[in-house]
N, C-alpha and C positions, 0 to 999 in steps of 0.2 A: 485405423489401427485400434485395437480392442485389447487391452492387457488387463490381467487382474490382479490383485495385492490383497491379502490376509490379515484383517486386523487383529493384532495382539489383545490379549486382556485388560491391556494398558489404554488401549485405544491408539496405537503408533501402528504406522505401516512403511513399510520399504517401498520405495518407488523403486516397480523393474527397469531395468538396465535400458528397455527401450524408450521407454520413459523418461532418463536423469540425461541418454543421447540426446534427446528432441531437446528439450529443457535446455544443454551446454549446462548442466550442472556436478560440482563432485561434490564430496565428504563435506559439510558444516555450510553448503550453500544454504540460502532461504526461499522456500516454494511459498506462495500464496494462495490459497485456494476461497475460490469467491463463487454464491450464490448468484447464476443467471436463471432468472427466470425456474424452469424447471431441473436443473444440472446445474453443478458444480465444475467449476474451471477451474484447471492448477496452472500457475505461471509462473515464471522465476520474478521474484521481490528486487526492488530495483534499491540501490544502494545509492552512498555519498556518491563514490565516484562516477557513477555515471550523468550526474546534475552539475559535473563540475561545466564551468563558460557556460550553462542553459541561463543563467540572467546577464552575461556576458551585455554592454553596450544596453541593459537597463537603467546604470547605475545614475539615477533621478534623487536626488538629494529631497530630504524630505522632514521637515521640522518635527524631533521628536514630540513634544507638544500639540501639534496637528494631529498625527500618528496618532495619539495616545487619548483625545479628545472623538475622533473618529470611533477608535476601538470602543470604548465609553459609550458612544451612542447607539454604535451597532448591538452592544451587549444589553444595552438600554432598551432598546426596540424588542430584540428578541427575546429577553426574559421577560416585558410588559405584553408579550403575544400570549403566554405560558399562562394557562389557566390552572390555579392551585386551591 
């Protein structure tokens, strides 16, 4: 499928109709549009609701302290890579 859309002077464009079908999108959805390679891909933006139960039967108790000593060092590591 090959469609085309007309950018405004604004830089906005309408996604045609065949387009917002494939997508399952309407009015106020959100498209993402991401650099592969040489092309640009538009996809529909994934929301809260769809992550709802994905950490389901994760729920690993985990010492704020740990957590926050871990973050600390990863932050540690990666800005001590960071040549300034």
């Amino acid at each position: 499928m090959a469609v085309t859309a007309k950018i405004t002077s604004k830089g906005q464009i309408t996604l045609p109709k065949e387009v917002r079908k494939l997508l399952k999108v309407d009015a106020g959805a959100v498209v993402v549009f991401e650099k592969e390679d040489d092309k640009v891909v538009v996809r529909t933006a994934k929301t809260l609701r769809e992550f709802k139960g994905f950490l389901k039967g994760k729920n690993v108790p985990t010492d704020f302290d740990v957590m926050r000593n871990k973050a600390k060092k990863y932050l540690g590591d990666k800005l001590g890579r960071v040549k300034r």
